[in-house]
NUDODO-465790 format. One record per residue: x, y, z of N, C-alpha, C in turn; residue number from 1. Coordinates in pm, whole numbers, padded with zeros to 5 digits. Last residue first. Layout:
((X Y Z) (X Y Z) (X Y Z) NUM) ...
***
This chain:
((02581 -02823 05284) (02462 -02898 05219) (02492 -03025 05210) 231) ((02875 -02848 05551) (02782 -02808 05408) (02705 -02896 05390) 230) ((02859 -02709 05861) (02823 -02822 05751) (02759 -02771 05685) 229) ((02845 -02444 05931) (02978 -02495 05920) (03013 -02644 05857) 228) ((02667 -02178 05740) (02709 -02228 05829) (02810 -02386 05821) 227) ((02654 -01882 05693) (02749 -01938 05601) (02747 -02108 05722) 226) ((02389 -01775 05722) (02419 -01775 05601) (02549 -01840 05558) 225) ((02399 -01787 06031) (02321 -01873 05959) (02334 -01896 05810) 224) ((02751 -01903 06074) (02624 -01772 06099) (02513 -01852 06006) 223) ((03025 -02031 06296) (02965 -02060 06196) (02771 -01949 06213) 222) ((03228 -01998 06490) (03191 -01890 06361) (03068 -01907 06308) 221) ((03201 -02192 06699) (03126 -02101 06714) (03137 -01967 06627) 220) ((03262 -02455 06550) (03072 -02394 06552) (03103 -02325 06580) 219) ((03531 -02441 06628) (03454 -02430 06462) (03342 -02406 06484) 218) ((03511 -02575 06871) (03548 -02432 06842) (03505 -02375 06738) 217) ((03412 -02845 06786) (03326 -02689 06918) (03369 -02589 06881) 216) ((03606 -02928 06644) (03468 -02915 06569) (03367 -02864 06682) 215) ((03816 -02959 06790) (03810 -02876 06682) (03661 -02836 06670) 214) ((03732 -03153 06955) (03798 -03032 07050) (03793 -02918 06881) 213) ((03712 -03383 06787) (03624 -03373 06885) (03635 -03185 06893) 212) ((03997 -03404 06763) (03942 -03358 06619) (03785 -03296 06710) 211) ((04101 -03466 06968) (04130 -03364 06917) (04047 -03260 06821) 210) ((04034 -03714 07059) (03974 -03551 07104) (03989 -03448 07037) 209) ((04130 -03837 06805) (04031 -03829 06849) (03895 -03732 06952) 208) ((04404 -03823 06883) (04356 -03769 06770) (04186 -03730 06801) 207) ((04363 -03766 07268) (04427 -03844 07161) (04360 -03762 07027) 206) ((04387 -03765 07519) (04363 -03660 07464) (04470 -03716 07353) 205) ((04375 -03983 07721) (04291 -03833 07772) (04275 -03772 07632) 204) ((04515 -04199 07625) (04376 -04203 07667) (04311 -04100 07684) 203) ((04762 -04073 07492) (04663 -04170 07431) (04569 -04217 07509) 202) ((04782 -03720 07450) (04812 -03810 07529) (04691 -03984 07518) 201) ((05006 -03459 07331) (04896 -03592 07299) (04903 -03697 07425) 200) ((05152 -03265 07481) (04935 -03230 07461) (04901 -03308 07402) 199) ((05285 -03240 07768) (05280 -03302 07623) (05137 -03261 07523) 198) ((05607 -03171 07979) (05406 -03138 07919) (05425 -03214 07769) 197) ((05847 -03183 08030) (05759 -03301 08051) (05626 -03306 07954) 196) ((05935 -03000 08176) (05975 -03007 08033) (05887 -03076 07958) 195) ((05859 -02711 08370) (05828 -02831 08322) (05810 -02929 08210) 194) ((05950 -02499 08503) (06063 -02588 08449) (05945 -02704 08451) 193) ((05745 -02306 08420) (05730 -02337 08574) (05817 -02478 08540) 192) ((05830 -02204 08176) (05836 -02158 08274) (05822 -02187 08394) 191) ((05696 -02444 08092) (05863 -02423 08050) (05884 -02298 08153) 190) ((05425 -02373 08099) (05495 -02512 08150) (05619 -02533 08178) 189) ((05394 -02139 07963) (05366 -02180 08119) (05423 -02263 08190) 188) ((05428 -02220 07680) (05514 -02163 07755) (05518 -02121 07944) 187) ((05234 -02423 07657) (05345 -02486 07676) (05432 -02390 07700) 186) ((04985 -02258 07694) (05015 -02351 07824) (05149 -02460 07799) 185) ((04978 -02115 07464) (05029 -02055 07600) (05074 -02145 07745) 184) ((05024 -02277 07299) (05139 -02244 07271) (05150 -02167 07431) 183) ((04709 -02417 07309) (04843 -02468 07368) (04956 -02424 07343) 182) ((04613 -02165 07209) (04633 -02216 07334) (04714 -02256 07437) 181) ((04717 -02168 06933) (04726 -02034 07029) (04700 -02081 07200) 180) ((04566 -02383 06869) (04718 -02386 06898) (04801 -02296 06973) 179) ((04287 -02330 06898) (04338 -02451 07004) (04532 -02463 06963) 178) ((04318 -02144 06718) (04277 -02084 06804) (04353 -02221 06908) 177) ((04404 -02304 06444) (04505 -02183 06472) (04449 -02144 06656) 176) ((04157 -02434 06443) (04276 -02510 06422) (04420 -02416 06518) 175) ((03931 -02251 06375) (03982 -02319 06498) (04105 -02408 06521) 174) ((04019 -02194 06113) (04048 -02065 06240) (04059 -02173 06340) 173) ((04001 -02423 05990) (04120 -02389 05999) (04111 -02240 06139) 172) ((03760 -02450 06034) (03772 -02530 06080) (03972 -02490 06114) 171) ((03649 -02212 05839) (03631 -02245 05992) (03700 -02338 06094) 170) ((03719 -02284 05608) (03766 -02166 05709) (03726 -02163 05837) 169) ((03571 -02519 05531) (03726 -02510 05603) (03767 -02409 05644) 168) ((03309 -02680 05665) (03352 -02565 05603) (03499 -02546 05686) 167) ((03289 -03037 05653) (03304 -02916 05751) (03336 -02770 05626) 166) ((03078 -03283 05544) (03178 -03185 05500) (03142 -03067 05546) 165) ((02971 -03635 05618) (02986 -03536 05617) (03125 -03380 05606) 164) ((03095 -03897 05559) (02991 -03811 05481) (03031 -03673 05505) 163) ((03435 -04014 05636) (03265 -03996 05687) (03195 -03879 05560) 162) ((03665 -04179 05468) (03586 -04062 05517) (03465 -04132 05572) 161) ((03976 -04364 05464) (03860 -04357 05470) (03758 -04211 05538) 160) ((04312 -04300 05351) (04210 -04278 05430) (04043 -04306 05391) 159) ((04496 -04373 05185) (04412 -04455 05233) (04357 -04437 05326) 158) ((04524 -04134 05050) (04469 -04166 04986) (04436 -04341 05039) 157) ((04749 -04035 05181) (04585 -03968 05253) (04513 -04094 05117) 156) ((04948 -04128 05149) (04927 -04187 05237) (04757 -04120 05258) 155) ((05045 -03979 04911) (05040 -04087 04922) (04940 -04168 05033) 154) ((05057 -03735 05012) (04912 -03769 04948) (04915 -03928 04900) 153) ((05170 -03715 05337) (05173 -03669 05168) (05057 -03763 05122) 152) ((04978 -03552 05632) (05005 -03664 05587) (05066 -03646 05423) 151) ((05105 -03417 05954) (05045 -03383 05815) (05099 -03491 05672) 150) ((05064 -03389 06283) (05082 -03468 06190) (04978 -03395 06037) 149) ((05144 -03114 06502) (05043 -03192 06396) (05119 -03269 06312) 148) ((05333 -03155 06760) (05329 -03126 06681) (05213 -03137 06623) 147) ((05424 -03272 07044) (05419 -03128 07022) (05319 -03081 06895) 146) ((05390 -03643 07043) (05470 -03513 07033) (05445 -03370 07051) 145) ((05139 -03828 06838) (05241 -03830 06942) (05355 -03686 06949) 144) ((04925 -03608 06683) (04978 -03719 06659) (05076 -03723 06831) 143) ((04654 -03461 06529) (04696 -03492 06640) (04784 -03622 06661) 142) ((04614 -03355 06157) (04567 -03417 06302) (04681 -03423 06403) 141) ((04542 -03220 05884) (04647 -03246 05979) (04544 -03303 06070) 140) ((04582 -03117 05487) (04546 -03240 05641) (04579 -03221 05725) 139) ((04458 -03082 05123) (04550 -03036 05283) (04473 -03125 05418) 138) ((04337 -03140 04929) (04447 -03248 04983) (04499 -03139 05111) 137) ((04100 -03036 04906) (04209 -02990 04827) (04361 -03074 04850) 136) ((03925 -03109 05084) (03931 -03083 04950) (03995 -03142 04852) 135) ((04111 -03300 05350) (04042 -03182 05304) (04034 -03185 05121) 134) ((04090 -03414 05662) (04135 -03489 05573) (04058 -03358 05433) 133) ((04201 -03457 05995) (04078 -03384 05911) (04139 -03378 05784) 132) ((04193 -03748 06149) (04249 -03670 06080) (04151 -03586 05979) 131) ((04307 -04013 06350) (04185 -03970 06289) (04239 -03844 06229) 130) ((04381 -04442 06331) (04419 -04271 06363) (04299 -04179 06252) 129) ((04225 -04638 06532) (04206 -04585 06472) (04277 -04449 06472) 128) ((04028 -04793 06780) (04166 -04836 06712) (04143 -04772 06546) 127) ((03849 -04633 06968) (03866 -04707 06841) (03999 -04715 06790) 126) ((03646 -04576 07296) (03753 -04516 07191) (03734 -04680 07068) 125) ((03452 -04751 07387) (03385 -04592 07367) (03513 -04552 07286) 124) ((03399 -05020 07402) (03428 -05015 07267) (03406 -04838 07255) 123) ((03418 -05176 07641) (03318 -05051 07627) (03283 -04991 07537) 122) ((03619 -05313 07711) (03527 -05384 07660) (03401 -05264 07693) 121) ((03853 -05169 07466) (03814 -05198 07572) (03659 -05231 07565) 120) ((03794 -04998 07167) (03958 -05008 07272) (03820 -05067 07393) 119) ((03679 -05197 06848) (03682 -05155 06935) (03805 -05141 07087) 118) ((03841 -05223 06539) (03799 -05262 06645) (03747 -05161 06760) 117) ((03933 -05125 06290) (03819 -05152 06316) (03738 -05224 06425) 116) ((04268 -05230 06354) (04172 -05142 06252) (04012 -05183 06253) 115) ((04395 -05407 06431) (04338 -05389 06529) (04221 -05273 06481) 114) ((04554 -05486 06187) (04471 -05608 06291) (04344 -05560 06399) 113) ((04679 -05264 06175) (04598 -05308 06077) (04538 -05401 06134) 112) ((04859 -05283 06390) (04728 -05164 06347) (04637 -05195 06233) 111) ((04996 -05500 06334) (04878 -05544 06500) (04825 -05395 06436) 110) ((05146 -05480 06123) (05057 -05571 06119) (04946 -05547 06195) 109) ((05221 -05127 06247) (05266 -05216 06163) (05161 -05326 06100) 108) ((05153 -04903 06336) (05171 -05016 06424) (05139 -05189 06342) 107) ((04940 -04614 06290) (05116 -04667 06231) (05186 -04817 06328) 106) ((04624 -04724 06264) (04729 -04687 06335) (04875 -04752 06273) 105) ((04405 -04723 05962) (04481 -04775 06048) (04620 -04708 06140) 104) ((04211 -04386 05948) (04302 -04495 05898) (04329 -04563 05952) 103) ((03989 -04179 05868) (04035 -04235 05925) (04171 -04343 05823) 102) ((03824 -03827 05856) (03912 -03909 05770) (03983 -04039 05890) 101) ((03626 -03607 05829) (03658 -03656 05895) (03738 -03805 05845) 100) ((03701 -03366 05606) (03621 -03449 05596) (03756 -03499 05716) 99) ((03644 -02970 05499) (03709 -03101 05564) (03604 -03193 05555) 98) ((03649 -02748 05167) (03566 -02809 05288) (03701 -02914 05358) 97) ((03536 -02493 04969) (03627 -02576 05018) (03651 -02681 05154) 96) ((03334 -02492 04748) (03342 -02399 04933) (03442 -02512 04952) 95) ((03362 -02552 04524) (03295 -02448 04546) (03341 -02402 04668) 94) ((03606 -02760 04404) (03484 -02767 04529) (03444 -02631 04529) 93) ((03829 -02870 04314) (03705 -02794 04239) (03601 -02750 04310) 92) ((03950 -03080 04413) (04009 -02935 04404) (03894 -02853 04397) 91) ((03876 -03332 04556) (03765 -03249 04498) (03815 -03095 04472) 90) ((04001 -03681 04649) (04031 -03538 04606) (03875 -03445 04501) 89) ((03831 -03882 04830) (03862 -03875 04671) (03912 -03713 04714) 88) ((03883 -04174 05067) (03888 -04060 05026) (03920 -03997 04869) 87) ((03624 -04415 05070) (03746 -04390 05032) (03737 -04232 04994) 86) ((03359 -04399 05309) (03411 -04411 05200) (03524 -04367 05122) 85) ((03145 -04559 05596) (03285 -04489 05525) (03332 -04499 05420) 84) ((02946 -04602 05774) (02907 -04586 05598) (03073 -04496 05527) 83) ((02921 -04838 05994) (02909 -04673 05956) (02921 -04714 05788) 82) ((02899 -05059 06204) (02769 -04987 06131) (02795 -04866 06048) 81) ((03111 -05155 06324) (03118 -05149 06138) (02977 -05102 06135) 80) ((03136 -05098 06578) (03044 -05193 06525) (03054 -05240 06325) 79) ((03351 -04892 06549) (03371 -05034 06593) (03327 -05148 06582) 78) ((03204 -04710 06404) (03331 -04794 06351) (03373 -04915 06384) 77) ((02993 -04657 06657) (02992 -04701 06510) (03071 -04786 06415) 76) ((03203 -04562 06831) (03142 -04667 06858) (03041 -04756 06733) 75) ((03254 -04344 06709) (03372 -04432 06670) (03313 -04564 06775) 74) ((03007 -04201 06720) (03047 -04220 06576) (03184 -04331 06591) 73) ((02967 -04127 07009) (02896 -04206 06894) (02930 -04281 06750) 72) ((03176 -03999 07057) (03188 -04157 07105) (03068 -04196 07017) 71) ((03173 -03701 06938) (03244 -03842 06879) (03247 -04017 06946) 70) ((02780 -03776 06917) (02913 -03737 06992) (03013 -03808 06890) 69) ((02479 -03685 06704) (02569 -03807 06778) (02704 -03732 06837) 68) ((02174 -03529 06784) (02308 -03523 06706) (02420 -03645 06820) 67) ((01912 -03490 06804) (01960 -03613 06860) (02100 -03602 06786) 66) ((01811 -03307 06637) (01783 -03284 06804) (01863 -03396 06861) 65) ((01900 -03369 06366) (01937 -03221 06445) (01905 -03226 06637) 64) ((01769 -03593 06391) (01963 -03618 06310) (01980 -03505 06390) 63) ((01512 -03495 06389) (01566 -03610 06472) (01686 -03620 06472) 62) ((01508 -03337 06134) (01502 -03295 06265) (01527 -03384 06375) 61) ((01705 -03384 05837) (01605 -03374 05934) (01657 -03335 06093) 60) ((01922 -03076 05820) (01964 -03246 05775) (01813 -03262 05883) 59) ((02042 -02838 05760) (01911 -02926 05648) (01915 -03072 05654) 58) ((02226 -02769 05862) (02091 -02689 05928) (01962 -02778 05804) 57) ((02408 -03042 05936) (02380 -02997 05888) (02240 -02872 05911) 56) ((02548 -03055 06295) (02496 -03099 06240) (02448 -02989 06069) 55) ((02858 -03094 06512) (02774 -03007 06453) (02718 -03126 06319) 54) ((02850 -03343 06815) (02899 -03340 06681) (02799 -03222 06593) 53) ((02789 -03302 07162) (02731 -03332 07014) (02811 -03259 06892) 52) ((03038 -03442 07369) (02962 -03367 07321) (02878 -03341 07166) 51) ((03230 -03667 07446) (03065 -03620 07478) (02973 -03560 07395) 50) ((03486 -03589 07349) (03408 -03699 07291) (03232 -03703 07330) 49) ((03512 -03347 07511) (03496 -03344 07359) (03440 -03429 07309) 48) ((03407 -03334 07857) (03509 -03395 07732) (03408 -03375 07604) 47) ((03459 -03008 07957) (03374 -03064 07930) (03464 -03168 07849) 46) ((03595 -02808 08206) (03601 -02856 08100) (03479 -02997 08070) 45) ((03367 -02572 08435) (03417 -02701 08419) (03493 -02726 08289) 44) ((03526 -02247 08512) (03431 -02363 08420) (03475 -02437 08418) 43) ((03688 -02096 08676) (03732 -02087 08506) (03629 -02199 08428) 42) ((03535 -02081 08908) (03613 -01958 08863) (03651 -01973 08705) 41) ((03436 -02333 08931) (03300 -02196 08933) (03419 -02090 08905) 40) ((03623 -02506 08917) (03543 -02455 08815) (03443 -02387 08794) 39) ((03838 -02415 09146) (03873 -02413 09021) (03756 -02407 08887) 38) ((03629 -02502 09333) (03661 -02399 09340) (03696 -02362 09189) 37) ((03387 -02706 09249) (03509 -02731 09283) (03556 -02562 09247) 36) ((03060 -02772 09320) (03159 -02752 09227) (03283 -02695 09305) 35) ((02883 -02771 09487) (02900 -02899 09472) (03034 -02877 09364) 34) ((02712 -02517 09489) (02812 -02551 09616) (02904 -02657 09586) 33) ((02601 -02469 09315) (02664 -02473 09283) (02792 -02498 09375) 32) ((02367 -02646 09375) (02435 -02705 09250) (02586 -02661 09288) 31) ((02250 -02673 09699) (02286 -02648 09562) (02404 -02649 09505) 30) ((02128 -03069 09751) (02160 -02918 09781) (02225 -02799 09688) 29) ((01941 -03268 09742) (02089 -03211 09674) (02152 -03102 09667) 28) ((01739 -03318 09929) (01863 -03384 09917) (01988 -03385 09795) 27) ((01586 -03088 09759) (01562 -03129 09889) (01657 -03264 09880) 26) ((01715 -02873 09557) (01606 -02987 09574) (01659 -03014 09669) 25) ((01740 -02492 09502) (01735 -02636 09547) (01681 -02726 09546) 24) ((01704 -02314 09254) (01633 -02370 09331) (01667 -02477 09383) 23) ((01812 -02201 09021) (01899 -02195 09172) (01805 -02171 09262) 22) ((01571 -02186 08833) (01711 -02228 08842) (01770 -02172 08974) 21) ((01237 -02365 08933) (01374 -02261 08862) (01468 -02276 08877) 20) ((01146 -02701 08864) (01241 -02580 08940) (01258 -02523 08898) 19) ((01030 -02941 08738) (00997 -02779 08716) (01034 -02676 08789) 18) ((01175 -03134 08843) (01013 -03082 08907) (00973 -02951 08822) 17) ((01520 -03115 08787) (01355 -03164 08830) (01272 -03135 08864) 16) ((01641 -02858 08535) (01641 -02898 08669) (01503 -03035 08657) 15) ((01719 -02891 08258) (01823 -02853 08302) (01747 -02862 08521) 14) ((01663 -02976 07952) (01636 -03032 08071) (01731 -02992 08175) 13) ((01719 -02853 07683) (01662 -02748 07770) (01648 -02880 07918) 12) ((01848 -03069 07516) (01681 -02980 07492) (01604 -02924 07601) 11) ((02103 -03038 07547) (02066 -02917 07448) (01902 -02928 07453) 10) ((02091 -03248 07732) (02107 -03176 07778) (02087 -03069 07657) 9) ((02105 -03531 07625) (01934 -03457 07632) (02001 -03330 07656) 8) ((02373 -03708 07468) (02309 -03631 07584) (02148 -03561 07558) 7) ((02422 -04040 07359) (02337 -03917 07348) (02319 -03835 07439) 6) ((02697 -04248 07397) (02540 -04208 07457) (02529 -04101 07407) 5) ((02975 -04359 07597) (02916 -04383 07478) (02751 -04287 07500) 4) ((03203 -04166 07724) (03101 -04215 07774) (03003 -04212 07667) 3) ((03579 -04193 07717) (03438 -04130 07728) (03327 -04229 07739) 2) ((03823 -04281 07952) (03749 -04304 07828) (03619 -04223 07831) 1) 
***
């Protein structure tokens, strides 16, 4: 599970005492000795739910230096502190956009029962399927299987949103880039006879990362003149 909380780490706190960098401290020897072969050669992975959620460039400055994770936001849900509102269609939209979109899990009575709860007594995941939910009615998310789930408009229309609205060319390049991925590490897999691989998996790497895992890649088009939350 991830780890509910705000990181500091974007405001530059990066050693103690005012060290330079690949300065030791005196019972921790260095940093980078402490890393694992595999990630001083290809980098640590980082989890998605950690990491800070992109922010508007006009949204105050506290919202911008303190940006929430996805464990922020579905620790929200859990609390019911959030501000979600039924999804509306907006063909007309000037810049065509996503919206972070939820619903109850396909699990009959007990998903609807369990809709707005918190998973475990840490409440850092949410009983909840998640889905980038768009404009124009186009959708997909991360579902059980190989595949994206893509919802008919029947069914998007009980999705609930969050406020905020991603720019969709962006969000669609990254969409295409994390598939280009996993298309290489499922032909890797099949090559080293492993039929098995999956890329949803409901604690590591659920809708939820997913969407998480989108919205990094998506920042890194985004330029100052077109950037990736709209106004």
């Amino acid at each position: 599970m991830a780890t509910t909380g705000k990181s500091n780490g974007h405001l530059g706190i990066s050693h103690p005492f005012g060290a330079r960098h690949g300065t030791p401290v005196a019972g921790q020897g260095n940093e980078r000795t402490q890393q694992s072969l595999a990630d001083r050669m290809y980098g640590a992975k980082k989890d998605p739910l950690t990491q800070p959620l992109p922010v508007s460039p006009d949204a105050p400055l506290q919202e911008r230096m303190y940006a929430e994770s996805m464990s922020d936001v579905v620790a929200r849900h859990a609390a019911k502190t959030h501000d979600l509102k039924p999804f509306r269609l907006n063909p007309e939209a000037e810049i065509p956009y996503y919206q972070m979109g939820v619903r109850p899990l396909d699990l009959g009575d007990w998903g609807k029962e369990k809709y707005g709860k918190g998973v475990g007594r840490d409440k850092q995941q949410h009983y909840e399927h998640m889905q980038f939910v768009g404009s124009d009615g186009s959708n997909f998310g991360l579902s059980k299987g190989e595949g994206l789930l893509v919802e008919d408009m029947k069914t998007l229309f009980t999705y609930e949103v969050e406020a905020p609205k991603y720019r969709k060319e962006y969000v669609d390049r990254a969409r295409q880039a994390l598939d280009a991925e996993w298309n290489k590490q499922l032909t890797e897999a099949y090559q080293a006879m492993d039929f098995e691989v999956q890329r949803y998996n409901i604690r590591t790497y659920n809708c939820q990362h997913y969407f998480a895992a989108i919205m990094q890649k998506a920042q890194e088009y985004e330029t100052i003149d077109k950037p990736l939350v709209l106004p």
